[in-house]
C-alpha positions as a Markdown table, in Angstrom:
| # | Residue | x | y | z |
|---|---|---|---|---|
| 1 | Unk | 167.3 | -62.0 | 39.7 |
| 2 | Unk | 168.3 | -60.2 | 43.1 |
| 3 | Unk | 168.4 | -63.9 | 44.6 |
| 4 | Unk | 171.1 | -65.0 | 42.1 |
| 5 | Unk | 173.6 | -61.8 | 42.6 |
| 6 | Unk | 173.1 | -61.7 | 46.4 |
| 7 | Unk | 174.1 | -65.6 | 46.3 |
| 8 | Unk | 177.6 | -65.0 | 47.8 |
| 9 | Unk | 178.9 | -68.5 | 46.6 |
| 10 | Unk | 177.6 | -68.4 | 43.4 |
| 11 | Unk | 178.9 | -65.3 | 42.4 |
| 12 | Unk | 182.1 | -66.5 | 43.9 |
| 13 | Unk | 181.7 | -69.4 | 41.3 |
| 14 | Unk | 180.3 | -67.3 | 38.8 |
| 15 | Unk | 183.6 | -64.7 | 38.9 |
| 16 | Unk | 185.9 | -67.6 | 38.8 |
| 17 | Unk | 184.2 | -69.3 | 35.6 |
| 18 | Unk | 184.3 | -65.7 | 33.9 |
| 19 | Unk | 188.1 | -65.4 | 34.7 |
| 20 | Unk | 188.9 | -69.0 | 33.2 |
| 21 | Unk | 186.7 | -68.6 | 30.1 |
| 22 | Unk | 188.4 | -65.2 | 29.6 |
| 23 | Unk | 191.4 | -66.4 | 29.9 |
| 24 | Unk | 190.9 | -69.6 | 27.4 |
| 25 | Unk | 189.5 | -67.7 | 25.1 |
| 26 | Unk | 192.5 | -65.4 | 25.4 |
| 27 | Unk | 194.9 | -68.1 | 25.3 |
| 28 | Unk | 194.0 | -70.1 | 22.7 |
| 29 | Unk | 194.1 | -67.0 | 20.3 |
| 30 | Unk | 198.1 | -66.3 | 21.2 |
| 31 | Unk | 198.5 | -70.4 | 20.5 |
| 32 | Unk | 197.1 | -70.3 | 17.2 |
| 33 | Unk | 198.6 | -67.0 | 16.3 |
| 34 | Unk | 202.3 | -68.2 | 17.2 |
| 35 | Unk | 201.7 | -71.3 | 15.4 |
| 36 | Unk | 200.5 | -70.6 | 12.5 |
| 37 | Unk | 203.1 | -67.4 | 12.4 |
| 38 | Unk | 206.1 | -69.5 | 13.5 |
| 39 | Unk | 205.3 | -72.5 | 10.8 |
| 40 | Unk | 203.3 | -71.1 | 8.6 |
| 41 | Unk | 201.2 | -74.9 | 8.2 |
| 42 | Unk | 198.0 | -75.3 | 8.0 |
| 43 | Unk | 198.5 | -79.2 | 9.4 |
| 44 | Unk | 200.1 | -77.9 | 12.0 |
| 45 | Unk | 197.4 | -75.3 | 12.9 |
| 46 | Unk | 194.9 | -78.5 | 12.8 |
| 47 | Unk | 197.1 | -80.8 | 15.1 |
| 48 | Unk | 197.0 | -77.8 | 17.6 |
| 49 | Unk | 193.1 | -77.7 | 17.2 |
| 50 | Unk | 193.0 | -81.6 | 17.8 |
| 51 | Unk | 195.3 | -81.0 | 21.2 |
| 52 | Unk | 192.5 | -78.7 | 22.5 |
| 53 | Unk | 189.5 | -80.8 | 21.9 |
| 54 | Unk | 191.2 | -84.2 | 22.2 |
| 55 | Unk | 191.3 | -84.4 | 26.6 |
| 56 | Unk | 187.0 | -83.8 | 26.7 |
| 57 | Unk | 186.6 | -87.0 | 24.4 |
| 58 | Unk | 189.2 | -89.1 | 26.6 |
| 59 | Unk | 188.6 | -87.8 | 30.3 |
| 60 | Unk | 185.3 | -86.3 | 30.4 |
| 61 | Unk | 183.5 | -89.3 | 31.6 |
| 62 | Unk | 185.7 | -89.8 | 34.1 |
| 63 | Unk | 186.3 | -86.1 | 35.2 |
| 64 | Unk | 182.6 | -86.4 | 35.7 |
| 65 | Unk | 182.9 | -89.2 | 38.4 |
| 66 | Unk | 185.4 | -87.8 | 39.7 |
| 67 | Unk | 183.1 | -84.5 | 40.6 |
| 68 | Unk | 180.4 | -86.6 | 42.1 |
| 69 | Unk | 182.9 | -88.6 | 44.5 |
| 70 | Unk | 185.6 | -85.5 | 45.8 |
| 71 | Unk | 184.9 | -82.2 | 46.7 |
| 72 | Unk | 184.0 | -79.7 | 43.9 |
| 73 | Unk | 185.7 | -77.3 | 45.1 |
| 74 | Unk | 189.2 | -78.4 | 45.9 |
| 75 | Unk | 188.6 | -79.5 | 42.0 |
| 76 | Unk | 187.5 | -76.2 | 40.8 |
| 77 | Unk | 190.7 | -74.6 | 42.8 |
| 78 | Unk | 193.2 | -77.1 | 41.9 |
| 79 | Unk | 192.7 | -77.0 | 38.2 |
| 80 | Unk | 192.9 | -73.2 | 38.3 |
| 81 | Unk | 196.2 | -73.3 | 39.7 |
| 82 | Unk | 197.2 | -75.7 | 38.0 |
| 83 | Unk | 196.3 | -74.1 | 34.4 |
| 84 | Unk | 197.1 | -71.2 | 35.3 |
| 85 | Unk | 200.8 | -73.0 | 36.2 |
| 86 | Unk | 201.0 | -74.7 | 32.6 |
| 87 | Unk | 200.6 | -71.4 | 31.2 |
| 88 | Unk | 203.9 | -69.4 | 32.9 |
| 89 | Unk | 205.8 | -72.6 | 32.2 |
| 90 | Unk | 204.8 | -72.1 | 28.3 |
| 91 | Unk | 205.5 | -68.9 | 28.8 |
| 92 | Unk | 209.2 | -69.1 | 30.2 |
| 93 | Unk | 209.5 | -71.5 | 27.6 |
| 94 | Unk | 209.0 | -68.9 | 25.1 |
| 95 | Unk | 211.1 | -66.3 | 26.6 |
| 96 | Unk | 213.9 | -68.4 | 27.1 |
| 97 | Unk | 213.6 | -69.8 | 23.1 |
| 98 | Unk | 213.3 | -73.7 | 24.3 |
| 99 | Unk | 209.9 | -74.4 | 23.2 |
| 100 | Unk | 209.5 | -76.9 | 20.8 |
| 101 | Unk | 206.6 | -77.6 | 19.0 |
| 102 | Unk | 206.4 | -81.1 | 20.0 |
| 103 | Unk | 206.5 | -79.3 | 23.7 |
| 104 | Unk | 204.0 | -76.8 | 22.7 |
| 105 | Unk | 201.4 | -79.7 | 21.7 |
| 106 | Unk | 202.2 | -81.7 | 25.3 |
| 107 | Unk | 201.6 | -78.1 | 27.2 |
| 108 | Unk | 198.6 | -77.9 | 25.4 |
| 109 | Unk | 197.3 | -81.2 | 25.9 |
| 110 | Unk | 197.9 | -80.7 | 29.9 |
| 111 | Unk | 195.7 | -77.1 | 29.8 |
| 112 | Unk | 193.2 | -78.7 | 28.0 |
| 113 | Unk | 193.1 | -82.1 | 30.3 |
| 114 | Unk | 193.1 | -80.0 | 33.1 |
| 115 | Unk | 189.8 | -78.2 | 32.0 |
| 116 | Unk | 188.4 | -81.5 | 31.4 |
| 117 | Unk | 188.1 | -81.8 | 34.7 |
| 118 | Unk | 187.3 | -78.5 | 35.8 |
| 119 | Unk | 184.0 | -77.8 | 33.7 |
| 120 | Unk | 182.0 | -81.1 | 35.0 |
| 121 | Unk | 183.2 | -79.6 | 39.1 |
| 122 | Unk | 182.1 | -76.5 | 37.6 |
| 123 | Unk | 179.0 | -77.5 | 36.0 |
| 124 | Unk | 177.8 | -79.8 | 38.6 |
| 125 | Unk | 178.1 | -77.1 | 41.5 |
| 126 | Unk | 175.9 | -74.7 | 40.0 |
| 127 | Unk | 172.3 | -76.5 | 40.9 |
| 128 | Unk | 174.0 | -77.0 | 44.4 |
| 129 | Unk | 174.0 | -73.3 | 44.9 |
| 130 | Unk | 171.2 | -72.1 | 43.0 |
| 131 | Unk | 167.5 | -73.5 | 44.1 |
| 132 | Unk | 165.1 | -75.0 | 40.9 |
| 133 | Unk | 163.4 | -71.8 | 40.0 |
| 134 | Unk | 166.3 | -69.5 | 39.7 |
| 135 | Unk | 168.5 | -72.1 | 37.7 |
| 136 | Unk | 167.4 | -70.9 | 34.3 |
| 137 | Unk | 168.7 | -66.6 | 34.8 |
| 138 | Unk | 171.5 | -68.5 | 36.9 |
| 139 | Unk | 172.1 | -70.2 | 33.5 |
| 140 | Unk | 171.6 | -67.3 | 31.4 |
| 141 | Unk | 174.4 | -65.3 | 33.6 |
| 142 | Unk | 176.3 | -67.9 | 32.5 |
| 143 | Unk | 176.1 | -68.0 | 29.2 |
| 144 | Unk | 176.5 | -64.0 | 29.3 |
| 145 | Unk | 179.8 | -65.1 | 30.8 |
| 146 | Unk | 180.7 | -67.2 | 27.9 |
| 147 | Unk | 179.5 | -65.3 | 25.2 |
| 148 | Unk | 181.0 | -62.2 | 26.5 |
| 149 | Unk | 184.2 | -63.8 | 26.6 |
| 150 | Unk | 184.2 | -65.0 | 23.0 |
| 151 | Unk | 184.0 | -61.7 | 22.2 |
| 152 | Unk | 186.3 | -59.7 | 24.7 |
| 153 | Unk | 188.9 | -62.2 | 24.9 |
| 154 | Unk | 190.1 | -63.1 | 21.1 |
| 155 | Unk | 189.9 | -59.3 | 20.5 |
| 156 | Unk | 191.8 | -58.5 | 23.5 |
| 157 | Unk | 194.2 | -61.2 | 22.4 |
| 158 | Unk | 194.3 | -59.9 | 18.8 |
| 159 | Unk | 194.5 | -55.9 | 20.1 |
| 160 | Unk | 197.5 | -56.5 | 22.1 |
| 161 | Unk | 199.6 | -59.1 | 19.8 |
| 162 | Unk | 199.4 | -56.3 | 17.1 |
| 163 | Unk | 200.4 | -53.3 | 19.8 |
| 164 | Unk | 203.3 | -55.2 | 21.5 |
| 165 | Unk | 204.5 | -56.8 | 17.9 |
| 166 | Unk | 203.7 | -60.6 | 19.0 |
| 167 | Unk | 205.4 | -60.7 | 22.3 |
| 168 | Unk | 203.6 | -64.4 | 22.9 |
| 169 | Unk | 205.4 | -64.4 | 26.7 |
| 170 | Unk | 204.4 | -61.4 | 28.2 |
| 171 | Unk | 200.3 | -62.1 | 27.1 |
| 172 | Unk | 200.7 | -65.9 | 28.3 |
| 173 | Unk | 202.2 | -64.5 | 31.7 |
| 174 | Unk | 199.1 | -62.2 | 32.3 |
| 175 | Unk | 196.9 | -65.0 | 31.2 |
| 176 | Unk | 198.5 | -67.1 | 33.5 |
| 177 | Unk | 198.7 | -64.7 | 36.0 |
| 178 | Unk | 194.5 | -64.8 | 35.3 |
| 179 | Unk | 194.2 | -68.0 | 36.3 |
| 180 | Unk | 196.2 | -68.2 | 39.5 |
| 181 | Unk | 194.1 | -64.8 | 41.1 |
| 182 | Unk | 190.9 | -66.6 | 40.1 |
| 183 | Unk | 191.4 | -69.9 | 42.2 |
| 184 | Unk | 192.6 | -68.1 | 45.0 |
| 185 | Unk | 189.3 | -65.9 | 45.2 |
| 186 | Unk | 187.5 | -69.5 | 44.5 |
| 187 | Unk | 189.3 | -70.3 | 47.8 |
| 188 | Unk | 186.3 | -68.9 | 49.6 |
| 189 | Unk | 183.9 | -70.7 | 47.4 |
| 190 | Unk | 181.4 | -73.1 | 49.8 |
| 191 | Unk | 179.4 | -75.9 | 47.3 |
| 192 | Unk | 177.6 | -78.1 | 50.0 |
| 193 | Unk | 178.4 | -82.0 | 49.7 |
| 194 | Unk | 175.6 | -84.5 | 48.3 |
| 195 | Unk | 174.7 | -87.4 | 50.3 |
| 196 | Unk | 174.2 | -90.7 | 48.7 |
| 197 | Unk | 174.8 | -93.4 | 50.8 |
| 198 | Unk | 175.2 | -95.7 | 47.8 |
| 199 | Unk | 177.9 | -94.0 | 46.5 |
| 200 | Unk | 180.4 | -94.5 | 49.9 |
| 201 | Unk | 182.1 | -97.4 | 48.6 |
| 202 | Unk | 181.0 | -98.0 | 44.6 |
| 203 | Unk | 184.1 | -98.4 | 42.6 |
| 204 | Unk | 184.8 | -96.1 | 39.8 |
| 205 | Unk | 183.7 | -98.1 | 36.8 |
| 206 | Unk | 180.2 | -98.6 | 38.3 |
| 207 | Unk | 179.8 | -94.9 | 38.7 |
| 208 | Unk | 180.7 | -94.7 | 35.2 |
| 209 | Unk | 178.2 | -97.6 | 34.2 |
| 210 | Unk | 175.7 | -96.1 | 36.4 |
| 211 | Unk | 176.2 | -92.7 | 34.7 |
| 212 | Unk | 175.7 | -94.4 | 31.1 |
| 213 | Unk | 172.8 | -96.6 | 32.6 |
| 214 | Unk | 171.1 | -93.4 | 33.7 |
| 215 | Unk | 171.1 | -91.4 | 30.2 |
| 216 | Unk | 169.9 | -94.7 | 28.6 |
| 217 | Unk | 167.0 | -95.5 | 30.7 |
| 218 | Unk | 166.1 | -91.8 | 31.2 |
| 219 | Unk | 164.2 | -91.4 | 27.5 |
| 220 | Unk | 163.5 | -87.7 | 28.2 |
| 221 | Unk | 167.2 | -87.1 | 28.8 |
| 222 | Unk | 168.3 | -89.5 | 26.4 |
| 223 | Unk | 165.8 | -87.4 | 23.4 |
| 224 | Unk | 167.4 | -84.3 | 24.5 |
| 225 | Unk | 170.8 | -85.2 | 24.1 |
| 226 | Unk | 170.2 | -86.6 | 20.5 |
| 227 | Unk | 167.5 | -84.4 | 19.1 |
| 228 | Unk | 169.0 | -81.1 | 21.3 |
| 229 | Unk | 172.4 | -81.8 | 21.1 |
| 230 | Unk | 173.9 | -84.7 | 18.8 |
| 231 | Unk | 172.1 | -83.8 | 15.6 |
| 232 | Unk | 172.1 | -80.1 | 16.2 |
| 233 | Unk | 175.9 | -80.1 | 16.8 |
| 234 | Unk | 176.5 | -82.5 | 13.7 |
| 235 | Unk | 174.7 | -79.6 | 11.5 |
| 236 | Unk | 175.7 | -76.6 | 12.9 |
| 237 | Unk | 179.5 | -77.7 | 13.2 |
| 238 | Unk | 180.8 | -77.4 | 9.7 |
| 239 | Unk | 179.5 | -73.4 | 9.8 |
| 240 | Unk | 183.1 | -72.5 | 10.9 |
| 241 | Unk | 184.3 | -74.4 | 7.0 |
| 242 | Unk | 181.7 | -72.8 | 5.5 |
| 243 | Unk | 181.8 | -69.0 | 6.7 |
| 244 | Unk | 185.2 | -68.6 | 5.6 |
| 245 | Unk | 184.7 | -70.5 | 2.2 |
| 246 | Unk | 181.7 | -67.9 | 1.9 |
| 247 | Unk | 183.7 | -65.1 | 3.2 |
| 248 | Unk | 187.0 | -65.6 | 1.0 |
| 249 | Unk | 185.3 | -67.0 | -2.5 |
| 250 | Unk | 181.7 | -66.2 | -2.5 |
| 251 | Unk | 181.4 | -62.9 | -0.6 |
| 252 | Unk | 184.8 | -61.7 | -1.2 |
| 253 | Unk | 185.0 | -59.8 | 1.9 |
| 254 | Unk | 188.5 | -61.3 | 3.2 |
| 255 | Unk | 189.6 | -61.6 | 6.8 |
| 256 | Unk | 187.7 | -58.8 | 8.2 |
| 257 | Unk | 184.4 | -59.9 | 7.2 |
| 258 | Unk | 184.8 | -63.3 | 8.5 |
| 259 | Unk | 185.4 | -61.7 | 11.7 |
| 260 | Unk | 182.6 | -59.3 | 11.5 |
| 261 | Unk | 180.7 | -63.0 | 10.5 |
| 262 | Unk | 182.3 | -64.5 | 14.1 |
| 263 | Unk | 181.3 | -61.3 | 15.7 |
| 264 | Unk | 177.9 | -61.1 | 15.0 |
| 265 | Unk | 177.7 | -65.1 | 16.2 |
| 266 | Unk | 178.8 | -63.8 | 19.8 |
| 267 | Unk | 176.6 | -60.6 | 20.0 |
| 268 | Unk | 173.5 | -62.4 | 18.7 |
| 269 | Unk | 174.7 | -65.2 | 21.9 |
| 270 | Unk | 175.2 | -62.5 | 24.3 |
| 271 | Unk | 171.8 | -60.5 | 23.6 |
| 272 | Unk | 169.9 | -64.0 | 23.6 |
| 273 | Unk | 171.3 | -64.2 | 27.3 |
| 274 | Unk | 170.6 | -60.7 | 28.5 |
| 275 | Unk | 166.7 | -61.5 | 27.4 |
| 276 | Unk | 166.1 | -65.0 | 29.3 |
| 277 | Unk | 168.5 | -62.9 | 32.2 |
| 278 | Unk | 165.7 | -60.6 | 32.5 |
| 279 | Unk | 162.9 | -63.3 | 32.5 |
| 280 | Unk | 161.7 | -63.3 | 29.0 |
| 281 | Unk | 161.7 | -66.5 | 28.7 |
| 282 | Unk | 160.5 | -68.8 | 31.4 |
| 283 | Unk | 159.7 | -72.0 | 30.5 |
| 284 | Unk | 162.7 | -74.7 | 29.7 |
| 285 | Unk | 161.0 | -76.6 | 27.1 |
| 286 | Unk | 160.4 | -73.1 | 25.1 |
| 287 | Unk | 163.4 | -71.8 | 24.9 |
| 288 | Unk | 165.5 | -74.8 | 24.0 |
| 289 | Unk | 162.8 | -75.4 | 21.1 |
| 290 | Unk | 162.8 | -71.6 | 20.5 |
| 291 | Unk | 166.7 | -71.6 | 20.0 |
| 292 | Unk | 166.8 | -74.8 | 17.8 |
| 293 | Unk | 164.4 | -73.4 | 15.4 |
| 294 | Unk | 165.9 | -69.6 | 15.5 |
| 295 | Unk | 169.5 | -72.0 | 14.7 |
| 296 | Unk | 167.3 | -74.1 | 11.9 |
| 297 | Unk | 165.1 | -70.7 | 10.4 |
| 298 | Unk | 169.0 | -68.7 | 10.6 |
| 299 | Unk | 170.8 | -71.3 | 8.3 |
| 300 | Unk | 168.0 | -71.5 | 5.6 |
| 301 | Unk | 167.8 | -67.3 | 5.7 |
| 302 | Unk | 171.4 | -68.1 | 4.3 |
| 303 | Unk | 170.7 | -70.3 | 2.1 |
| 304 | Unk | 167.4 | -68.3 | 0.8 |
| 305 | Unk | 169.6 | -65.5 | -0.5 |
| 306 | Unk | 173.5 | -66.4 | -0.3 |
| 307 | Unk | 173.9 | -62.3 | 0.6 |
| 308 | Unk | 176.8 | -61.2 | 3.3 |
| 309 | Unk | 174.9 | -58.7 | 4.8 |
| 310 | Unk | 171.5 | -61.2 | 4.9 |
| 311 | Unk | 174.4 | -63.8 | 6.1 |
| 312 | Unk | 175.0 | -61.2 | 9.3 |
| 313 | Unk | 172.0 | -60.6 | 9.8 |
| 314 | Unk | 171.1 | -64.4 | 10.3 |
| 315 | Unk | 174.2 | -65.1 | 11.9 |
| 316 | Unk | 172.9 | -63.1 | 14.7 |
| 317 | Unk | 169.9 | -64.9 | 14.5 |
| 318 | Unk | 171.8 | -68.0 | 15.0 |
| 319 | Unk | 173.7 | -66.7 | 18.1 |
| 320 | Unk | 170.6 | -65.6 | 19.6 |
| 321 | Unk | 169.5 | -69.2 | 19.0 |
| 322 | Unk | 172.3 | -70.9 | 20.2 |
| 323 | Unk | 172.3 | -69.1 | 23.4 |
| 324 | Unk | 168.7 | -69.4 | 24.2 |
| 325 | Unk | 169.2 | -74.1 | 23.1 |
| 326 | Unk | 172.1 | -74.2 | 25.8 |
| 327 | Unk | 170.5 | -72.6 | 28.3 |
| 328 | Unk | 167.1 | -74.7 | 27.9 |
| 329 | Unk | 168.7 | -77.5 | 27.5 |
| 330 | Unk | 171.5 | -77.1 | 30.3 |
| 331 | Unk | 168.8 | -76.1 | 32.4 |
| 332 | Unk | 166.5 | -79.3 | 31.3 |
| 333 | Unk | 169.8 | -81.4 | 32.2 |
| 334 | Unk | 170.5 | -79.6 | 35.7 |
| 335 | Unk | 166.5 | -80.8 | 36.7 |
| 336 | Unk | 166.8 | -84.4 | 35.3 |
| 337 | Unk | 169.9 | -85.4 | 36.3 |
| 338 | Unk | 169.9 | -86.4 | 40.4 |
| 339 | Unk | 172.5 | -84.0 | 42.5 |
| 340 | Unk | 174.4 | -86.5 | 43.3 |
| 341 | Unk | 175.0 | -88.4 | 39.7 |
| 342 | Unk | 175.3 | -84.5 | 38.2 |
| 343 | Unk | 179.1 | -85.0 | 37.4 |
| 344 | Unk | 179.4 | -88.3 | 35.8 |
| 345 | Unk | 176.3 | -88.1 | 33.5 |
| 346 | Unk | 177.3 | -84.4 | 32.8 |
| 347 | Unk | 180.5 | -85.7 | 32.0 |
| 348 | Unk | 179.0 | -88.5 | 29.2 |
| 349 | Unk | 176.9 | -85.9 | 28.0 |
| 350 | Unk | 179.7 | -83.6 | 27.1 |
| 351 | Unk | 181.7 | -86.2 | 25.5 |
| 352 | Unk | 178.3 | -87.2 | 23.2 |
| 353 | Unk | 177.9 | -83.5 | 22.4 |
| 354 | Unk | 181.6 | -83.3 | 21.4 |
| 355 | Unk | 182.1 | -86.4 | 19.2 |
| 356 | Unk | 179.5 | -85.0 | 17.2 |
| 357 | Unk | 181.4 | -81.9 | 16.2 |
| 358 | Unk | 184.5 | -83.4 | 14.4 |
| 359 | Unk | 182.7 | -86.0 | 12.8 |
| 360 | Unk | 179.8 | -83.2 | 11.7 |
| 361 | Unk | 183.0 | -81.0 | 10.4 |
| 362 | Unk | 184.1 | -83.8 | 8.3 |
| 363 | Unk | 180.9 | -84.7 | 6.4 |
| 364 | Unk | 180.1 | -81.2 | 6.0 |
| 365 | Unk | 183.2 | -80.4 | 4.4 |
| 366 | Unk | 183.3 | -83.7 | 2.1 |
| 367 | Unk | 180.2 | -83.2 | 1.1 |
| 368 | Unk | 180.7 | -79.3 | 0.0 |
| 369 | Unk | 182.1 | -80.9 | -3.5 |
| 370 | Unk | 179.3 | -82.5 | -4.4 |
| 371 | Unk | 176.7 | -80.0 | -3.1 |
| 372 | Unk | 176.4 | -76.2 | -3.9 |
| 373 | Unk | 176.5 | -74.1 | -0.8 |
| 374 | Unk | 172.8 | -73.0 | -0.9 |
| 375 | Unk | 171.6 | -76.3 | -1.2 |
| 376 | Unk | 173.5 | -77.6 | 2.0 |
| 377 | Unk | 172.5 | -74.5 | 3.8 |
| 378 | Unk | 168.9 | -75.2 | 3.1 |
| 379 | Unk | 169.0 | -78.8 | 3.8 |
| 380 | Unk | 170.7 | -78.4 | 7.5 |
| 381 | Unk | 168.7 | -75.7 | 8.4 |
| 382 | Unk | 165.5 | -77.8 | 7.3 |
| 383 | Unk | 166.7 | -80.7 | 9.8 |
| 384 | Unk | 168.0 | -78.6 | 12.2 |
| 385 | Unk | 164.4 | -76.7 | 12.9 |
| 386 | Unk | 162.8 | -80.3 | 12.8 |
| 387 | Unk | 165.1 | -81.9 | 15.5 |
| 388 | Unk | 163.9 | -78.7 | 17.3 |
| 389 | Unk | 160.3 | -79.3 | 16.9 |
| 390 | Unk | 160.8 | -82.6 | 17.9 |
| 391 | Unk | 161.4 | -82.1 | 21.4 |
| 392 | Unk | 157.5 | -80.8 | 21.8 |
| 393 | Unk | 156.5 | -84.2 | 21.9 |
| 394 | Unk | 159.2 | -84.8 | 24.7 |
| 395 | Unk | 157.8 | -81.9 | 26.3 |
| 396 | Unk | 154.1 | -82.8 | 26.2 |
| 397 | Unk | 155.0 | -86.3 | 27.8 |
| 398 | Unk | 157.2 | -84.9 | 30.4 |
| 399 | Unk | 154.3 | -81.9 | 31.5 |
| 400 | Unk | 151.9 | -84.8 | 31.5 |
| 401 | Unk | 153.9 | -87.1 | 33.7 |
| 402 | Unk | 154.0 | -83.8 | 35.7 |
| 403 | Unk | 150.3 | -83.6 | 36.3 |
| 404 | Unk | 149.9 | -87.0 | 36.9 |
| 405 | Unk | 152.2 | -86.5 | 40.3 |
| 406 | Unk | 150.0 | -83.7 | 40.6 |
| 407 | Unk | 146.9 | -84.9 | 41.1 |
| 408 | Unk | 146.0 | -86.7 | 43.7 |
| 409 | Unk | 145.3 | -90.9 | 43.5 |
């Protein structure tokens, strides 16, 4: 672990990436608030949530060539700046009482867009500053990051929209403000260049073919992202539909206990990576197939008994789970994937992990009139642990392939 906090650059990174998720986080609470308290529509609410996700589907792919050909860095600065820009202008707009909603949804748009193609420059510079065997704690740290921003940053949102009576400008102008003093600390930041000489003059589509061409021929990769990520995003993604329908008409425990629901997702996240931080967990293959089942084994605990304070208990679970599947299976990706192709293919694999989400959401929530809660609950969960499972065999094949380089002809 020393090695990773004595990285200079890293840390560097790490600090930026901390800032910016803070800050979204943070952000994307005083949006929805205002909306929802300035229209009072529900529609509305969902078109705003459609602006956010929206950019990754369209310009992930190619955010992620555009990583691999220009300097990471000047990315990883640039969009800083320029978020942290979009936010003071949505902010002036506010205090000056010009904002529109039509302007609202092109602001958010250009914030979202813009970290579109700041998380593949992000993403892809980590295993350039971090050697093989420290990339799973590095990833860890980073989902400590993450998860302890979905905690601190809504709250802190919340805490100080209630104590300065909804005074949407002056939070956007700190978060703004956020943004700006992390890309000039990420000025410092050194990721060294890749060197492929086949890249130097390849045109843009063929990186983006290439990228594709990789994940399909790559069946270990391409295994992952279905059984790891597609199918296990699809399931899981209609939870945010069901624990407020459970928390409003089943549980009757209002508001508050959905966010003690949401709360106990993000601690369960954020103790899952403080134990693969302090080298719990080692191998890759383990602890993505340990999360996916914890994910699977927490869902059917809720359908088992339909309870709230069971339902916490196994949320937790779930967080713990979900934390310890990203980091095995970033980490899996990081090792795969060749330095040089990281950003495009990163960027293809993001946008197949994020279609499943909406389209997941949608069948779980049609299908919630048909199906009693329980029975759904037990059913995901059930598919859920044996995607999991699954990816033993793609283990097993890849730690044979392994020995095989091993051992000498």
């Amino acid at each position: 672990m020393k090695a990773i906090f004595t990285n200079k650059d890293f840390m560097l990174l790490w600090a930026g990436l901390t800032v910016s998720r803070f800050g979204v986080r943070f952000i994307d609470l005083v949006i929805m608030w205002f909306v929802i308290q300035e229209t009072g529509s529900a529609l509305a609410l969902g078109a705003t949530v459609v602006c956010i996700t929206l950019p990754t589907l369209l310009f992930g792919p190619i955010a992620g060539v555009l990583a691999d050909r220009y300097d990471k860095k000047k990315i990883i600065v640039i969009m800083d700046f320029c978020n942290g820009a979009l936010i003071l202008t949505l902010a002036a707009l506010m205090f000056t009482g010009n904002l529109s909603m039509l302007l609202l949804y092109i602001l958010v748009i250009c914030m979202s867009t813009v970290l579109a193609f700041f998380n593949p420059a992000a993403s892809a510079s980590v295993p350039l500053l971090i050697e093989e065997k420290d990339l799973t704690r590095a990833n860890s740290l980073n989902q400590f990051s993450q998860q302890g921003s979905n905690i601190t940053g809504p709250a802190a949102a919340g805490v100080l929209l209630a104590v300065f009576n909804n005074e949407y400008g002056m939070l956007l102008i700190a978060g703004g403000t956020a943004f700006i003093i992390s890309a000039i600390t990420e000025i410092w930041l050194k990721v060294p260049p890749v060197s492929d000489r086949e890249q130097v003059e390849v045109k843009f589509i063929q990186e983006l073919k290439e990228g594709l061409q990789f994940i399909l021929e790559d069946k270990r990769l391409l295994m992952l992202i279905i059984t790891g990520g597609m199918i296990i995003n699809f399931f899981l993604a209609p939870l945010s539909v069901y624990f407020t329908i459970m928390s409003d008409s089943i549980f009757n425990v209002g508001s508050g206990g959905l966010g003690m629901l949401n709360s106990s997702l993000a601690i369960g996240a954020l103790v899952g990576s403080l134990t693969i931080m302090f080298n719990l967990f080692k191998d890759r293959y383990k602890t993505a197939i340990a999360g996916l089942v914890m994910e699977g084994a927490g869902l059917v605990l809720i359908g088992s008994f339909m309870n709230y304070y069971v339902t916490i208990a196994a949320v937790f679970i779930i967080g713990m789970g979900i934390c310890f599947a990203s980091v095995g299976l970033t980490t899996l990706y990081q090792t795969i994937i060749p330095k040089q192709k990281m950003g495009r293919v990163m960027g293809l694999v993001t946008v197949l992990l994020t279609v499943s989400v909406p389209l997941g959401t949608l069948f779980g929530s049609m299908i919630i009139s048909y199906i009693p809660m329980f029975a759904i609950l037990l059913i995901f969960g059930v598919i859920v642990t044996l995607s999991g499972l699954s990816i033993i065999i793609i283990a097993r094949r890849d730690n044979t392939s392994i020995g095989k380089e091993i051992v000498p002809g």
